[in-house]
C-alpha positions in Angstrom: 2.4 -9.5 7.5 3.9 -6.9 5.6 6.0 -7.8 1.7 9.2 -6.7 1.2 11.5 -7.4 -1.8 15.6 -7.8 -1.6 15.8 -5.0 -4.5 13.7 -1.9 -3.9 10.4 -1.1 -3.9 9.0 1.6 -6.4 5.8 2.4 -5.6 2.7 0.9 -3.0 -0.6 0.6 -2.1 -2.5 -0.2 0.6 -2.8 -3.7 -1.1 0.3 -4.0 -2.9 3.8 -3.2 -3.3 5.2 -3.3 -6.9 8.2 -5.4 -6.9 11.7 -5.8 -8.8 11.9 -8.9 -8.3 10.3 -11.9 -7.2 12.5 -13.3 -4.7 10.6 -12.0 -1.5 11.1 -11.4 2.6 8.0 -11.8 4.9 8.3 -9.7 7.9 6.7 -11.2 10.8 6.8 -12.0 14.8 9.7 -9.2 15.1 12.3 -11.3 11.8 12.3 -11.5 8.4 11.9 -15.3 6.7 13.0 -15.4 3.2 10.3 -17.4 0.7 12.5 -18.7 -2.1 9.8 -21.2 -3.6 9.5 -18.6 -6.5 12.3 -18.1 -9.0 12.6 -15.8 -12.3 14.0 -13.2 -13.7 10.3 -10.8 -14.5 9.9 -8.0 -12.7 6.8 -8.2 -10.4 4.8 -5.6 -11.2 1.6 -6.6 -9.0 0.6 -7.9 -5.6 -2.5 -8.9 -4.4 -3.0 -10.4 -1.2 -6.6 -12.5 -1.4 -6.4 -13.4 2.2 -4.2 -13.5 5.1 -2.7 -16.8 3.5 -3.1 -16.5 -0.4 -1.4 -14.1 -2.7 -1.3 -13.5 -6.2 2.3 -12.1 -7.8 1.8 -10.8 -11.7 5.2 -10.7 -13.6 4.8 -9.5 -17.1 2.3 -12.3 -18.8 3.1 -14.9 -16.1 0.6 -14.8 -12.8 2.1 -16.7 -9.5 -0.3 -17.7 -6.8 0.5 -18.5 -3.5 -0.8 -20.2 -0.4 0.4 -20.3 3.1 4.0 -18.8 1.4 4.3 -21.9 -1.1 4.2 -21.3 -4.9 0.4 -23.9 -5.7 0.2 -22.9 -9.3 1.3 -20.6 -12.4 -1.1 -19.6 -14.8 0.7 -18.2 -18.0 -1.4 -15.5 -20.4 -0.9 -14.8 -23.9 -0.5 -10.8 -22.9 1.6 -8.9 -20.5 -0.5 -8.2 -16.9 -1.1 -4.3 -16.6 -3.9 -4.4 -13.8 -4.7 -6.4 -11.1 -7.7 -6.0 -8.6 -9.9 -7.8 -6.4 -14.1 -6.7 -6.3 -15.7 -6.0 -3.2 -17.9 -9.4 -4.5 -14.3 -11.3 -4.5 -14.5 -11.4 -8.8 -10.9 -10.7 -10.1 -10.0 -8.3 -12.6 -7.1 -8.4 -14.7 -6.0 -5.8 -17.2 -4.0 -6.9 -20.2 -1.8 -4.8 -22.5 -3.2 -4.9 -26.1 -1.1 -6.7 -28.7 -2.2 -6.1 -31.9 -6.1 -6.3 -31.7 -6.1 -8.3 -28.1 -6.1 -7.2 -24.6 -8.5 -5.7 -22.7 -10.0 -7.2 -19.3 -10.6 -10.5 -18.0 -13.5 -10.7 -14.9 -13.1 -14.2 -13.1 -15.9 -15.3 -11.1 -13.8 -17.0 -8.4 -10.1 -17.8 -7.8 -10.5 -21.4 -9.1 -11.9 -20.1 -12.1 -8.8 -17.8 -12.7 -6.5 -20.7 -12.2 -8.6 -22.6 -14.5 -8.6 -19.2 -17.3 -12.3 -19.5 -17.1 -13.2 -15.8 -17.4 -15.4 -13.0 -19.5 -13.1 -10.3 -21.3 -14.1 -6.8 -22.7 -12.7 -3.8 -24.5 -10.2 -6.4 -26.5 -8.9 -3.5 -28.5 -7.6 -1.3 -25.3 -4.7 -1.7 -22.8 -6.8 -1.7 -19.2 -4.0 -0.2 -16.8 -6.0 0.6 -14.1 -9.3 -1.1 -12.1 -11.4 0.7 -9.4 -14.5 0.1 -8.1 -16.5 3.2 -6.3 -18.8 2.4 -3.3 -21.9 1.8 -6.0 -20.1 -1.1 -7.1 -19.4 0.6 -10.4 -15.9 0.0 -12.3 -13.7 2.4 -13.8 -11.3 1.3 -16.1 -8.3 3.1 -17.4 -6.4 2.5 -20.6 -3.3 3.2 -22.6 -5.0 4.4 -25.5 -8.4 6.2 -25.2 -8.8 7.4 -21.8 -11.3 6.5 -18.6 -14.4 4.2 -19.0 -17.0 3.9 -16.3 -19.1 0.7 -16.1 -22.0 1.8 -13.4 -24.2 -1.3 -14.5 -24.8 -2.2 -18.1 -23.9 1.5 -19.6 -21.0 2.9 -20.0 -19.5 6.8 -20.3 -16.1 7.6 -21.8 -13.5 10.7 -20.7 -10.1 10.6 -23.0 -8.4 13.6 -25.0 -11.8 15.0 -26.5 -13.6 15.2 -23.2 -10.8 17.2 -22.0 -7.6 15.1 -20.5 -4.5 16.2 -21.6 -3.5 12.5 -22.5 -4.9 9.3 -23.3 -2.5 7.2 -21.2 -4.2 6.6 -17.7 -1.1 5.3 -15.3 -3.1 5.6 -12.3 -6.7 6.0 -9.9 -7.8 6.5 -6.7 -11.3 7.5 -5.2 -11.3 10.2 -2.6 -13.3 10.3 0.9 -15.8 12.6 -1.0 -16.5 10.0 -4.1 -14.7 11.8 -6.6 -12.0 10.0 -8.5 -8.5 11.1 -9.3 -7.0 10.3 -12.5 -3.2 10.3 -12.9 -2.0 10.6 -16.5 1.5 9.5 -18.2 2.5 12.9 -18.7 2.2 13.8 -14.9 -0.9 15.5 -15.1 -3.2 15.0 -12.3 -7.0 15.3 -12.7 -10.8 15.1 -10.5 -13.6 13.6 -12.0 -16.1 15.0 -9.6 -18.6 12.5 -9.0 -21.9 13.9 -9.1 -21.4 16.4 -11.9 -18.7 14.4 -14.3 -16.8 17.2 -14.9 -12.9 17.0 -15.3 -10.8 19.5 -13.1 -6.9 19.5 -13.9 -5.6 19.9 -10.0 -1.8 19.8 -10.5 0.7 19.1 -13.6 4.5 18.9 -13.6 6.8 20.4 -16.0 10.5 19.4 -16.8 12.7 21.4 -18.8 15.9 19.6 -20.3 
C-alpha cells in the first residue's frame, strides 16, 4: 500500500512521505480509495507506518494514529513534532521543537504508552530534528541548535560548529551500506561521519548567488 496526498508531496523515504495535507489517497488492488476520516488544516509533516494496518500522521503538535484506515485516537503535545521514528525494538521516538527551555525527545516503550503520553524525555533544551539508529542499536540524534549527538549505550559524543560542521542546524541523516552516517545541514552542506574513525568529511556544498 503505497500514501499519496491530493496536494504534492515534497520529499520521502522509504517509510514516509511528508505530506501537505492530511486528506489522503491509498493506492491499492490497481484504484485509489480516498480516507477522509481525518480532517484539518496542519500540514503533515510525518508518516510512519507501524504495521501493514496502523499508521501514525504528525501535523505540527498534533499526532493522528490510525488503524485499518480509521482515525482511533489523537494525542495532542505541548510542542511542535520535528522527528518521528520507530526502533528496531518497536520503542518510538519523537523529536520536539524547543520552546523556550522545553523540547527535546520523548522514547515510548510501546504504542499504548504513546497514546497514553507515558514516555522518558531527554535533551529538554534542544530541538531533536532528526532520529537514527545504526546497526549497534545506537541513536543519533540531530538538533536545531548544537549539532549531532550519538547515544551508543549510556555515553554520549557531541559533533556541532566546534567539531567542524559548518552549521548547527541538522535537517537531515542517513546511514550508508558501509556504516558511516551522512549528515545534511540547513545550509545545504552535506557531510560523512565515518564510523570507525569519527572524523567529519564535507562531501558536497551548494552555493546560491542572488
Amino acid at each position: 500500500v503505497s500514501f499519496l496526498s491530493k496536494a504534492d508531496c515534497s520529499n520521502y523515504t522509504d517509510k514516509s512521505f511528508r505530506l501537505k495535507n492530511i486528506d489522503l489517497l491509498f493506492y491499492e488492488d490497481g484504484s485509489f480509495q480516498n480516507l477522509s476520516t481525518v480532517s484539518s488544516h496542519e500540514r503533515i509533516s510525518y508518516m510512519l507506518a507501524l504495521s501493514k494496518n496502523e499508521l501514525l500522521l504528525a501535523a505540527n503538535t498534533h499526532l493522528y494514529y490510525l488503524k485499518n484506515r480509521q482515525l482511533e485516537q489523537v494525542v495532542k503535545f505541548d510542542h511542535s513534532i520535528i522527528a518521528l521514528e520507530q526502533l528496531s525494538d518497536q520503542r518510538i521516538c519523537i523529536g520536539f521543537k524547543k520552546v523556550e527551555n522545553s523540547g527535546g525527545l520523548q522514547i515510548y516503550e510501546s504504542l499504548p504508552d504513546l497514546l497514553a503520553k507515558k514516555g522518558s524525555t531527554y535533551f529538554k533544551h534542544l530541538s531533536i530534528s532528526s532520529v537514527l539508529e545504526d546497526w549497534e542499536g545506537g541513536l543519533w540524534l540531530g538538533s536545531i541548535e548544537n549539532g549531532i549527538r550519538h547515544v551508543p549505550d549510556r555515553s554520549m559524543k557531541i559533533w556541532n560548529q566546534q567539531s567542524g560542521l559548518s552549521d548547527n542546524f541538522v535537517s537531515a541523516l542517513s546511514i550508508g551500506k558501509n556504516g558511516n552516517i551522512l549528515v545534511g545541514l540547513k545550509n545545504w552542506h552535506l557531510y560523512q561521519l565515518q564510523r570507525k574513525s569519527q572524523q567529519l568529511r564535507l562531501l558536497h556544498k551548494i552555493k546560491y548567488e542572488i
